[in-house]
N, C-alpha and C positions, 0 to 999 in steps of 0.2 A: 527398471525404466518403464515409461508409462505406454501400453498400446492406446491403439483408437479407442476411447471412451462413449459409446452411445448415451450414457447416463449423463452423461454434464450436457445431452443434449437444451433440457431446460434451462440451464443457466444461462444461454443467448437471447438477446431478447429479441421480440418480436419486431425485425426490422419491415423495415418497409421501403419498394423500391419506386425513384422518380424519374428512373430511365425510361425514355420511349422504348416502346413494345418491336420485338424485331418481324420482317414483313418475311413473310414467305416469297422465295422466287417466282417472279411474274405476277406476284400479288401487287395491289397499291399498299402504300405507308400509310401507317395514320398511329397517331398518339393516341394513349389511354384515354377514356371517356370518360370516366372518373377523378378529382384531384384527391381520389385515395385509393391507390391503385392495392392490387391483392397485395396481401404480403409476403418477403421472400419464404418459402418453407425452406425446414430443415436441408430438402432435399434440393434446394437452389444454391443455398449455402454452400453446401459441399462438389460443388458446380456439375452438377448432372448426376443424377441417382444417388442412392442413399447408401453409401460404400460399406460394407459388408467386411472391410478389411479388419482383421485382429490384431496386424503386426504390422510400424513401419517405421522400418530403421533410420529412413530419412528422421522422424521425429523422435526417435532413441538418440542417434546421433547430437541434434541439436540438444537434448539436455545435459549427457554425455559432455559437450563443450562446454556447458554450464561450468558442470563440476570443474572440468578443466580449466577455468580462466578464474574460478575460486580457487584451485590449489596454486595454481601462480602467483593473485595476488595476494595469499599468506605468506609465499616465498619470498617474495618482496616485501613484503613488511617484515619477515624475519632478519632478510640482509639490511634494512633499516635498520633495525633496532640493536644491529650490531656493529655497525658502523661509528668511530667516533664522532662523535657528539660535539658542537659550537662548543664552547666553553666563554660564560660573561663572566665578566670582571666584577669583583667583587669587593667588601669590605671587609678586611681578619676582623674590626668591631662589631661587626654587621651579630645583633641576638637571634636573625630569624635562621640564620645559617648555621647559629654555636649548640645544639642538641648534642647531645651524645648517638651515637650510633647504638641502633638495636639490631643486636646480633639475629636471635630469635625472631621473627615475625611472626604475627597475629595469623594472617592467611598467606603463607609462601605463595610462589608461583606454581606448583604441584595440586596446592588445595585450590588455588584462584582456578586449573585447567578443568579439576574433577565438576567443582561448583557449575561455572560457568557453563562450562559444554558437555562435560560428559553426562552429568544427571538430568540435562534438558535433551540431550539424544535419546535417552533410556526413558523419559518420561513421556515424550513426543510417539514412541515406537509401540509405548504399553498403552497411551490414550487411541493411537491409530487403530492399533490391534485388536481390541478388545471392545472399545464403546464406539468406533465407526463401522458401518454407517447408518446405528440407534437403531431404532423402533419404529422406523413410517417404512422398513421394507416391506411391500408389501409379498405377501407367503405365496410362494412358488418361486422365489427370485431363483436362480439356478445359484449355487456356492461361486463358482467360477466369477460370477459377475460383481457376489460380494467380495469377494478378498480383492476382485482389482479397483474396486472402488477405496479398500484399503490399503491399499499394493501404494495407490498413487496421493491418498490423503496422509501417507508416512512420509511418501518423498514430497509430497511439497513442503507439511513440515522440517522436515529435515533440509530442507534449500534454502526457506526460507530462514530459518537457525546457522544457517552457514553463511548465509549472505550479510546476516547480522554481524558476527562475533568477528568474519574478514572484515569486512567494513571498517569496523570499531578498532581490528586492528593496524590495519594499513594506517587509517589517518592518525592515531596514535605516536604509532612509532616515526612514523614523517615527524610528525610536529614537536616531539621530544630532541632528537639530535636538530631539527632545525634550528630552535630556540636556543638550549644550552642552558634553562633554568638551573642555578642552585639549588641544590635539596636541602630540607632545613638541619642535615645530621653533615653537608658538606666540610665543614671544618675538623670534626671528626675522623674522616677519611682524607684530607688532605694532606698534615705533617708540614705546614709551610716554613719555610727558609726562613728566620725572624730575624737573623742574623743579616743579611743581603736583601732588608725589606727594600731598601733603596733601591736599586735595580731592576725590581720586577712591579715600581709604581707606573700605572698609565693612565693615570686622574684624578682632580678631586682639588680639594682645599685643607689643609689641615690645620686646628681650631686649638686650645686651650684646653679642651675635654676628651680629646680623639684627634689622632692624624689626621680622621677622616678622608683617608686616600683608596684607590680604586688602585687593586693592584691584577696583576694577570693571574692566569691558571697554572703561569710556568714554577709559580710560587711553591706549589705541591710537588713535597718528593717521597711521597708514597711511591713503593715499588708495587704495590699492588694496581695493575693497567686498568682492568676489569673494573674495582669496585671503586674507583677514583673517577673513570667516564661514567659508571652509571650513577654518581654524585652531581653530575649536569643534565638530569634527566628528568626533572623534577614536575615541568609543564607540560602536556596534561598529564594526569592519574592514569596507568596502563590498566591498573585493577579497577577502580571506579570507570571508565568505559565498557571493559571488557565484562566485567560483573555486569553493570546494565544491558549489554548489549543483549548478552545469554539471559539474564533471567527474566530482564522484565519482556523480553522474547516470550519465553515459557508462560510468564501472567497471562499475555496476550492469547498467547496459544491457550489455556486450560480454560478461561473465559468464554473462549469463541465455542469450544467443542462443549463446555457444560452450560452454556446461552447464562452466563452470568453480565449482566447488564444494568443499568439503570432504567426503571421500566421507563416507556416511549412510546407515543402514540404511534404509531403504523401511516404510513402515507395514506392517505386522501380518507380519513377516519370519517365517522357520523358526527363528529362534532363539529359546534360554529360558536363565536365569541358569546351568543346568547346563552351559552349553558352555562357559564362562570359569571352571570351578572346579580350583583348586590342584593337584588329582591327579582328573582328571574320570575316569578308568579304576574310580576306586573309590566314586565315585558312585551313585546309588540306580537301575537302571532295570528296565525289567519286560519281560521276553522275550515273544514274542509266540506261544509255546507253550503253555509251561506256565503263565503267567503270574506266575511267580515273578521275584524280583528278581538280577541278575545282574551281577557282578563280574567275569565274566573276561578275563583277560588271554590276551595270543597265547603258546602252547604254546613254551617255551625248550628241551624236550627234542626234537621236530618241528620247529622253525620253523614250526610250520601257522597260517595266519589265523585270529582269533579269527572263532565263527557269525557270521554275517551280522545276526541279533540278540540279538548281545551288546550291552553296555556301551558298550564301545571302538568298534565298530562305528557305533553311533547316533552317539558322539558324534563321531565324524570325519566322517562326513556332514552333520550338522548343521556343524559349525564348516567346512567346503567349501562348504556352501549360502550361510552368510553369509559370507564372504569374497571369495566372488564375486559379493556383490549391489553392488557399486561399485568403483573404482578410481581411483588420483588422476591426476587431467588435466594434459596432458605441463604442462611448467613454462614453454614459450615462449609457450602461452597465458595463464599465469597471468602473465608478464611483460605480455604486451599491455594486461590486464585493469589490471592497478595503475597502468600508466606516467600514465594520466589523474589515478587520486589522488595520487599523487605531483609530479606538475604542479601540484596546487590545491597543495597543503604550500608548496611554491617559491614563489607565486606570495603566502601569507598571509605566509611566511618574508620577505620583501624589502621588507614593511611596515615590520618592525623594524629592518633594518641602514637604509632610506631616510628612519630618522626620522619616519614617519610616524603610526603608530600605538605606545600601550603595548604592552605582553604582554599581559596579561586584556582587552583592545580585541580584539586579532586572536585569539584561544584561544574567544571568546564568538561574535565572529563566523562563525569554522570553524563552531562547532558551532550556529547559525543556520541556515548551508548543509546539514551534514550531515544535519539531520532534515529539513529540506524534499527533500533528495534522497532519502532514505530513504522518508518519506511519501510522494511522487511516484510513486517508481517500484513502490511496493506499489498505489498506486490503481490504476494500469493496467495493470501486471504480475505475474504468478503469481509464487510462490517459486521463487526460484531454484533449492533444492536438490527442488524437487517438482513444479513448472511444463513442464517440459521447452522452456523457451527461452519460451512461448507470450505474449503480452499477452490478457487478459481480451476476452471476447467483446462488440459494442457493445449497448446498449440492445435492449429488444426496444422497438416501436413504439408500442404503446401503452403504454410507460413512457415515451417518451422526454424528458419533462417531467417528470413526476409518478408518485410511485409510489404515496404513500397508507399509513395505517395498517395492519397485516395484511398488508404486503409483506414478502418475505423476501429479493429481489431483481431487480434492476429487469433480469434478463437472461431471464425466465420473463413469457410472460402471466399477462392478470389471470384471477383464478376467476370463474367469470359467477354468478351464484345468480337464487335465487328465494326467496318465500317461502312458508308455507302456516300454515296457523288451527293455532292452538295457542302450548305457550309454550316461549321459548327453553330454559330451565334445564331446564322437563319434559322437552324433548325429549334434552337431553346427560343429564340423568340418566339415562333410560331408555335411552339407546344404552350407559352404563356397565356400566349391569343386565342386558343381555342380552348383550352381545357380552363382556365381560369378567368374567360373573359376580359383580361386586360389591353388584348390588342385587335389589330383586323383583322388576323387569320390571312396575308399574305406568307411570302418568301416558299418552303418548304410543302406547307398544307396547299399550298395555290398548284402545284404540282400533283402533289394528291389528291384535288380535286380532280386535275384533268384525266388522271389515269383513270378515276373513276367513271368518268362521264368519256374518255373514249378521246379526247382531244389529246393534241402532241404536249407533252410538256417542254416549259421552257427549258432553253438551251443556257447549261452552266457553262463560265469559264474554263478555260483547262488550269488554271492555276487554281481553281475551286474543286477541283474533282478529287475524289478521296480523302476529304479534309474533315467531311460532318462525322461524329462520332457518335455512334447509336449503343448504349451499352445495357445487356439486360443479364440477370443471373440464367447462366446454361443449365 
């Protein structure tokens, strides 16, 4: 479980606070002089000094619960999934249901658990282990500090892989016994009474080519309980979610930690729409002389280089600045990187030739898995093409339950406040009016004037008193 982390201190960003500033006793009030007031440090963050703590159970505990309401909700998708099942009425004519039953499966449910999650635990542990946290540590880091940077980039992998394949399967199994689909080998496993078809019709019309009648499930007198309810089981794919869920998890995951990407400009880059234009030599630019606008091209009678701010000049360097802000990553990683999603495909793919599932069964399924893997791996992991491999920093401590309204993220402490006599609105108005020039500078500051200059401040209501809310990081 993960202690205090100093090192994901960079991954907070650089907030910045717009609370009025708090007044010392028997000082006057006054709001920031600035409308860009300092910004919170680390060590406001963490709401007074810069805690030195190693261990805190409070925020063991909360992942601890994590786990905990993950193994409950596999427990409950297990007792779904074993529960009888709706059962729809059907057609004995019906071709999509008359397959033969395959004894043998392609990928059992043994092969679907190992695939799915056991070789994405083991591969998540060996990438954690081994290649975090790379080559920018800089030499002196103490051991200590690196293993707990790997301590906690295993476990977030590993939550986040767990978070996925529960997901995938909770809603699975809900949605299987809800529905009650046929599977397309049902007829196979059913044994229906053909004899007392009468009896057990409950629809339809019957025609000159087919009774065309909608008969019930009571029709089936298969003694086998088991493999007769899992013949109603058919809507979604268990294996095509769950195979997605886990592997293209693992894509996700081997991409992020080997920065396999589509190369991508980086935010607020050296480029501007003039470098990608049709003839950029003849483009509008403005010399850094005369400030005139300049076309030239390189001298054909000299061969001489065009000035250094010319046209042509700017815009080869700009198109050199962005060209080399990425590169595409060699392609035997990118084969690494898919071979997991392409395992899930196979593995939804072998539902259809084993009779098991329809097509819009297993296509619905995938894409059950795909958004749980997708959603997973963004909960606990940065963007791949902007993250640099990294998983999100853990909780800070006094979030680690709770964050609260007025939270912007549970990886930042909380603001500590106070209050003081006066009213809330007076006082954000008058911080408007004075710091941003939008108003007179009454209510609040008109008070702050006075203490400054020695005169009585006006007298608040008693129903205003204790109301204004002054909040700054402690």
């Amino acid at each position: 479980m993960p202690p205090v982390d100093d090192t994901i201190d960079p991954l907070i960003p650089n907030a910045r606070s717009f609370s009025p500033s708090l007044r010392s006793p028997g000082q006057p009030f006054s709001f920031p002089s600035s409308p860009y007031p300092d910004p919170i440090t680390m060590e406001d963050l963490r709401g007074g000094g810069l805690r030195k703590q190693r261990f805190s159970w409070v925020l063991v505990s909360s992942y601890v619960f994590d786990w905990v309401i993950l193994a409950a909700a596999a427990a409950v998708g297990y007792v779904l999934g074993d529960i009888t099942p709706n059962k729809r009425p059907f057609v004995l004519e019906d071709p999509n249901i008359s397959f033969p039953f395959t004894e043998h499966e392609t990928v059992p449910l043994w092969l679907l658990v190992v695939c799915s999650v056991v070789v994405p635990i083991v591969i998540v542990a060996i990438i954690s282990l081994v290649f975090v946290p790379g080559s920018t540590v800089p030499r002196g880091t103490p051991k200590a500090l690196i293993w707990k940077r790997k301590l906690w980039e295993l476990h977030a992998g590993w939550l986040g892989l767990a978070l996925s394949v529960v997901a995938a399967w909770l809603i699975t199994n809900g949605m299987k016994n809800l529905f009650g689909k046929p599977r397309p080998d049902l007829l196979s496993r059913c044994e229906p009474d053909i004899h007392n078809l009468a009896q057990y019709i409950v629809g339809g019309i019957s025609n000159s080519s087919s009774n065309g009648q909608l008969v019930s499930a009571d029709i089936c007198k298969s003694t086998d309980k088991a493999k007769l309810d899992d013949g109603f089981r058919s809507y979604p794919s268990g294996h095509s979610s769950s195979s997605a869920a886990g592997l293209i998890y693992l894509s996700l995951f081997i991409a992020s930690k080997f920065a396999i990407t589509i190369p991508f400009f980086a935010l607020g880059g050296p480029t501007d729409a003039s470098a990608f234009t049709a003839f950029p030599s003849r483009s509008s630019y403005t010399t850094s002389k005369t400030g005139a606008e300049s076309y030239e091209l390189p001298s054909l009678k000299t061969n001489s280089p065009p000035r250094a701010d010319s046209g042509l000049q700017k815009h080869n360097r700009t198109v050199a600045a962005v060209r080399r802000q990425a590169a595409a990553p060699p392609l035997y990683l990118l084969l690494i990187a898919i071979i997991p999603f392409f395992a899930s495909i196979f593995i939804a793919s072998s539902r259809w030739f084993d009779f098991r599932h329809h097509g819009f069964d297993i296509l619905f399924g995938f894409l059950i898995g795909l958004i749980c893997a997708f959603f997973s791996f963004r909960y606990y992991h940065l963007p791949i093409s902007q993250g640099a491999g990294w998983a999100w920093g853990p909780r800070s401590h006094d979030k680690a339950f709770w964050a609260g309204v007025g939270s912007y993220s549970y990886a930042t402490g909380r603001l500590h406040s106070r209050y003081r006599s006066g009213d809330e609105e007076e006082a954000f108005q008058s911080s408007s009016a004075d710091d941003y020039g939008t108003g007179t500078g009454n209510g609040l500051q008109s008070n702050t004037d006075a203490l400054a200059t020695g005169r009585k401040p006006a007298k608040l209501d008693e129903q205003d008193q204790d109301t204004a809310y002054i909040g700054a990081a402690r």
